[in-house]
N, C-alpha and C positions, 0 to 999 in steps of 0.2 A: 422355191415352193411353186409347184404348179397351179394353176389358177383352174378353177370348178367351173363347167361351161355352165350357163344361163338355165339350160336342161335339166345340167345334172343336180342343181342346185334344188332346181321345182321339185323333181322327182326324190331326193333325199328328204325337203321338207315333207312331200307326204308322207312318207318311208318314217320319217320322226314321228307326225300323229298318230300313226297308226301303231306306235310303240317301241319301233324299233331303234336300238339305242343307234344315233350318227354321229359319225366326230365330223363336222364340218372346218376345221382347222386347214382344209386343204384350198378352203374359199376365201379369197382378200377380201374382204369386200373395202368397197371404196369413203374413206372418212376423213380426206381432202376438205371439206365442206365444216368439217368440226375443229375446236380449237386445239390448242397442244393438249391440255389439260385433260379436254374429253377421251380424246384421243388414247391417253394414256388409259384414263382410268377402261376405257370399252377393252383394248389392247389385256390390260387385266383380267377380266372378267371374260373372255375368253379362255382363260388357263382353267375355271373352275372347273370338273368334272362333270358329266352327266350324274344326275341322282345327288350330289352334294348341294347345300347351299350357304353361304356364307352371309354376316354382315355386310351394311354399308360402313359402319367403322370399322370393320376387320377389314375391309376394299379399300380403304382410305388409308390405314395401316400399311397394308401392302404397296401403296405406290410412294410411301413416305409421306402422306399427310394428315397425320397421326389425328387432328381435331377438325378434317374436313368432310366429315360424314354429312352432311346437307350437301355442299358441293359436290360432293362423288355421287348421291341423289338425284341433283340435278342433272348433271354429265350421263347418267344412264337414262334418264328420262329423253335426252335426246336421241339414243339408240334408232338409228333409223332401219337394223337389221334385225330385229327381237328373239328370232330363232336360230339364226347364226352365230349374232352376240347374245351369247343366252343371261340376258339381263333378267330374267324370271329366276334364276338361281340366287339371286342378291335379294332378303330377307329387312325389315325391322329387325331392330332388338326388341320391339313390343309385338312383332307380330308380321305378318308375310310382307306390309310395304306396299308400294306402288307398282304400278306396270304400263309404259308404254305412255308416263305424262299422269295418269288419274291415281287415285287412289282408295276409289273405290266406282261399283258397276260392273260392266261386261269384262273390263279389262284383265281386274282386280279376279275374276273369279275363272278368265280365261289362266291367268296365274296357276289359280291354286291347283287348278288341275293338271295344266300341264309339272309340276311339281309331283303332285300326286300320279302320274301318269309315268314317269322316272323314276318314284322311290319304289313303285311296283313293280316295271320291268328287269329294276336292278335288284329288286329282290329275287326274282325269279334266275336271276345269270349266275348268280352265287353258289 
Protein backbone atom coordinates (compact mmCIF):
# COMPACT_ATOMS: atom_id res chain seq x y z
CA UNK A 1 0.00 0.00 0.00
CA UNK A 2 1.42 3.19 -0.73
CA UNK A 3 1.69 5.73 1.95
CA UNK A 4 -0.41 9.31 1.61
CA UNK A 5 2.24 12.19 1.82
CA UNK A 6 1.71 14.53 5.03
CA UNK A 7 0.05 17.07 2.22
CA UNK A 8 -2.04 15.04 0.70
CA UNK A 9 -3.40 13.91 3.86
CA UNK A 10 -4.24 17.76 5.06
CA UNK A 11 -5.64 18.45 1.83
CA UNK A 12 -8.23 15.15 1.76
CA UNK A 13 -9.18 16.15 5.36
CA UNK A 14 -10.40 19.32 4.11
CA UNK A 15 -11.88 17.80 1.01
CA UNK A 16 -13.81 15.44 3.85
CA UNK A 17 -15.45 18.62 5.65
CA UNK A 18 -16.33 20.10 3.21
CA UNK A 19 -18.34 16.80 2.17
CA UNK A 20 -16.65 15.13 -0.12
CA UNK A 21 -16.91 11.49 0.41
CA UNK A 22 -12.55 10.19 1.04
CA UNK A 23 -11.45 6.83 1.43
CA UNK A 24 -8.36 7.40 3.32
CA UNK A 25 -7.49 3.70 3.35
CA UNK A 26 -4.40 4.56 1.30
CA UNK A 27 -2.80 6.39 4.61
CA UNK A 28 -0.92 4.09 7.33
CA UNK A 29 -1.12 6.00 9.89
CA UNK A 30 1.29 5.17 12.62
CA UNK A 31 -0.32 3.06 15.90
CA UNK A 32 3.27 1.61 17.15
CA UNK A 33 2.50 3.75 20.31
CA UNK A 34 -0.95 1.63 20.96
CA UNK A 35 -1.36 -1.88 22.21
CA UNK A 36 -2.15 -5.08 20.15
CA UNK A 37 -5.69 -4.94 21.39
CA UNK A 38 -6.13 -1.21 20.20
CA UNK A 39 -4.51 -1.80 17.39
CA UNK A 40 -6.76 -4.41 16.31
CA UNK A 41 -9.90 -3.02 17.31
CA UNK A 42 -8.81 0.89 15.32
CA UNK A 43 -7.53 -1.67 12.26
CA UNK A 44 -11.41 -2.51 12.31
CA UNK A 45 -13.00 0.36 12.40
CA UNK A 46 -11.21 1.32 9.51
CA UNK A 47 -13.30 -1.24 7.20
CA UNK A 48 -16.47 0.66 8.25
CA UNK A 49 -17.83 2.58 5.27
CA UNK A 50 -18.44 6.26 4.84
CA UNK A 51 -22.12 7.14 5.74
CA UNK A 52 -22.67 3.58 7.78
CA UNK A 53 -22.25 3.33 11.34
CA UNK A 54 -21.91 0.48 13.59
CA UNK A 55 -21.90 -0.68 17.39
CA UNK A 56 -19.28 -0.79 20.01
CA UNK A 57 -20.68 -4.46 20.59
CA UNK A 58 -21.05 -5.18 16.82
CA UNK A 59 -16.95 -3.79 16.81
CA UNK A 60 -16.15 -6.11 19.59
CA UNK A 61 -18.08 -8.88 17.59
CA UNK A 62 -16.21 -8.35 14.93
CA UNK A 63 -12.72 -8.82 16.21
CA UNK A 64 -13.99 -11.71 18.28
CA UNK A 65 -14.64 -10.22 21.56
CA UNK A 66 -18.01 -10.88 21.70
CA UNK A 67 -18.70 -9.17 25.67
CA UNK A 68 -15.83 -6.42 25.22
CA UNK A 69 -17.84 -3.56 24.16
CA UNK A 70 -16.45 -1.17 27.01
CA UNK A 71 -13.00 -2.19 25.99
CA UNK A 72 -13.38 -1.67 22.28
CA UNK A 73 -14.77 1.91 23.92
CA UNK A 74 -11.85 2.49 25.27
CA UNK A 75 -9.30 1.33 22.55
CA UNK A 76 -11.25 3.89 20.14
CA UNK A 77 -11.12 6.58 22.66
CA UNK A 78 -7.54 6.38 22.20
CA UNK A 79 -7.78 6.95 18.38
CA UNK A 80 -5.03 9.48 17.97
CA UNK A 81 -6.25 9.75 14.07
CA UNK A 82 -10.36 10.59 14.37
CA UNK A 83 -10.75 11.36 10.69
CA UNK A 84 -8.69 8.73 9.14
CA UNK A 85 -9.75 6.21 11.87
CA UNK A 86 -13.23 7.17 11.57
CA UNK A 87 -14.02 6.33 15.12
CA UNK A 88 -17.11 8.78 14.67
CA UNK A 89 -18.77 5.91 12.72
CA UNK A 90 -18.81 3.65 16.03
CA UNK A 91 -22.29 4.44 17.80
CA UNK A 92 -23.96 3.44 21.50
CA UNK A 93 -26.58 0.99 21.43
CA UNK A 94 -28.48 3.79 23.60
CA UNK A 95 -27.40 6.55 21.41
CA UNK A 96 -24.33 8.20 19.25
CA UNK A 97 -21.47 7.47 22.20
CA UNK A 98 -18.50 9.16 22.74
CA UNK A 99 -15.75 10.92 20.63
CA UNK A 100 -12.20 11.49 20.84
CA UNK A 101 -12.17 10.42 25.06
CA UNK A 102 -15.53 12.66 26.19
CA UNK A 103 -18.81 11.91 26.06
CA UNK A 104 -20.37 14.76 25.82
CA UNK A 105 -19.60 18.90 24.66
CA UNK A 106 -17.79 19.99 21.58
CA UNK A 107 -16.58 16.60 20.82
CA UNK A 108 -19.75 14.79 21.14
CA UNK A 109 -21.63 17.20 18.85
CA UNK A 110 -18.49 17.56 16.42
CA UNK A 111 -19.75 13.68 16.14
CA UNK A 112 -23.05 14.21 15.31
CA UNK A 113 -22.49 16.18 12.60
CA UNK A 114 -19.78 14.87 11.01
CA UNK A 115 -22.29 11.71 10.92
CA UNK A 116 -24.89 13.80 9.68
CA UNK A 117 -22.70 15.43 7.21
CA UNK A 118 -22.00 11.62 5.55
CA UNK A 119 -25.59 10.32 5.84
CA UNK A 120 -26.34 13.41 3.59
CA UNK A 121 -23.62 13.40 1.00
CA UNK A 122 -24.46 9.71 0.63
CA UNK A 123 -27.71 10.42 0.13
CA UNK A 124 -27.06 12.59 -2.60
CA UNK A 125 -24.34 9.87 -4.53
CA UNK A 126 -27.21 7.41 -4.75
Amino acid sequence: MTKMKDENVFQAILRYFAGEMIDFSDYEPDLCSLTDFQRRVLYEVRKIPYGETITYQELACRIGNHGAARAVGSAVAKNPYPVIIPCHRIVSSSGIGGFCGETCGEKVELKRKMLEMEANSRGTDR
